[in-house]
N, C-alpha and C positions, 0 to 999 in steps of 0.2 A: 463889832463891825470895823472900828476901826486898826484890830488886829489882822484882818484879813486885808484892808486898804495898806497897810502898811508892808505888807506879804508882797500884795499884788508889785506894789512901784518900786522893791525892794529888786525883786524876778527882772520887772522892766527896765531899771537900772542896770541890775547884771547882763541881761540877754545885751543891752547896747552898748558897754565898754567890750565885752566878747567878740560882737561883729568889729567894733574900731579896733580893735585888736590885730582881729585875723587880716584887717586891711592895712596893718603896718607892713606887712612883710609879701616878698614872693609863691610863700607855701600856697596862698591860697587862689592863684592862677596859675598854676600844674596843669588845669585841662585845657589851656590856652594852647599850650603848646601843641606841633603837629604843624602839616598842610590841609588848607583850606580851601575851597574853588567855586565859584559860582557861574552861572552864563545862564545869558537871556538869546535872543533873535540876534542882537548885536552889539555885545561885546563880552568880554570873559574878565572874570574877577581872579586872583589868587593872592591867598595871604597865606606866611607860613610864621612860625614862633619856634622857638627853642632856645633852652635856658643854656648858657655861657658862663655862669657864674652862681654861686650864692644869690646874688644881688642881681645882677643881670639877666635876662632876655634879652633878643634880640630878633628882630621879626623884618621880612620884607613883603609890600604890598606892593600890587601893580594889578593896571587896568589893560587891557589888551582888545584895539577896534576887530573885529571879526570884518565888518565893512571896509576898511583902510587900512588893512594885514599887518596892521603894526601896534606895540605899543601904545600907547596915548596917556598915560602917567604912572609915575612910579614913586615910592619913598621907602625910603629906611626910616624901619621902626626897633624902638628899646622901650621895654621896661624898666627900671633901675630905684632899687632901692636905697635910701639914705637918710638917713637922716630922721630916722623913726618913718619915715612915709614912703610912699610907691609912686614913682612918673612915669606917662606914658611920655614918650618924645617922639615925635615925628619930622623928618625929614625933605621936604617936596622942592623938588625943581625950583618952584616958582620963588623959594625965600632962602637967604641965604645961610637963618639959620632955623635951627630946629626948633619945633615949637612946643610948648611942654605943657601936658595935664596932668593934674592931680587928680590923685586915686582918690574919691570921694564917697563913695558907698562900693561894699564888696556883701556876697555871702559865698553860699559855696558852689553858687552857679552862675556867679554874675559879677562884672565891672562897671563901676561909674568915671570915669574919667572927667573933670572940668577946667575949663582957662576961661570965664569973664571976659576978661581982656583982651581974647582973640575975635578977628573978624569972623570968621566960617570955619569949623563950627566952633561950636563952645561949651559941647557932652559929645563925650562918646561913650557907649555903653554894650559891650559885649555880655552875650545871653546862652548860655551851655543850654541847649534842648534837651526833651527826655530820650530822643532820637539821637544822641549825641553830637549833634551839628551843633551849629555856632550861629547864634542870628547879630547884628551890627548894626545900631541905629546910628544914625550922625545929624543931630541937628543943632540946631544955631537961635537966633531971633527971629520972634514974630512966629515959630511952629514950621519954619520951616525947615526941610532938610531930608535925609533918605533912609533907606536901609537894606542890608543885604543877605542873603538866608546861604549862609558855605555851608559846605557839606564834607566832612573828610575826605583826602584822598587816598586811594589806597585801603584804607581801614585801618586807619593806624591813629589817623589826630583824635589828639584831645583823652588818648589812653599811654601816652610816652611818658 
């Protein structure tokens, strides 16, 4: 029995340095890339990604009023790898610098992003569906916070 115990947490050991692994580097958000889009009653979503680099991605979001025919916020976003690890960086109007997550859990359909130390949020977590959309949770403290279901445009994201 206890050569099978020793089998089992052996496997378990290896299956978790293999995921830490593939979340050192960029390989393993390839189906990030692409344009993204979403819309409700009122307002429109679009996020797009595309690698620049080895190391680099590079992505822009923005929220667009259907109501107030304009814009209503936007940021430059980057992936960037260094340093054995992966940051999401974000960009927004309202701070004058960019705010930075670490890749914290990855497989081969999904991102964990985290900062502790930021006020709103503090995970982001992108989700490949089997539909090949992209689902986008953002939340914070206390359970609070949102999420958003894009969908390729074109038919092209998330297969570049």
């Amino acid at each position: 029995m206890s050569k099978v115990m020793s089998l089992v947490l052996f496997c378990l050991a290896f299956q978790c340095t293999a995921q830490e692994k593939a979340c050192n580097t960029l390989n393993a958000l390839n189906w990030l890339t692409g344009n993204w889009h979403s819309e409700n009653s009122k307002l429109k979503f679009s996020e797009s990604w595309s690698r620049i680099s080895e190391k680099t991605f590079e992505g822009y979001g923005q929220t667009y009023s259907i109501v107030k025919n304009k814009v209503v916020s936007a940021e430059s976003l980057r992936l960037v790898e260094m340093s054995g690890e992966v940051f999401y960086l974000a960009k927004v109007a309202s701070n004058t610098l960019p705010t930075a997550f670490k890749l914290t859990r990855c497989d081969a359909d999904s991102a964990v992003f985290e900062n502790s130390r930021h006020d709103f949020p503090n995970k982001i977590r992108y989700q490949l569906n089997k539909d090949k959309n992209i689902s986008v949770f953002v939340s914070g403290e206390d359970g609070k916070g949102f999420s958003i279901e894009f969908i390729g445009k074109n038919g092209n994201a998330g297969d570049e």
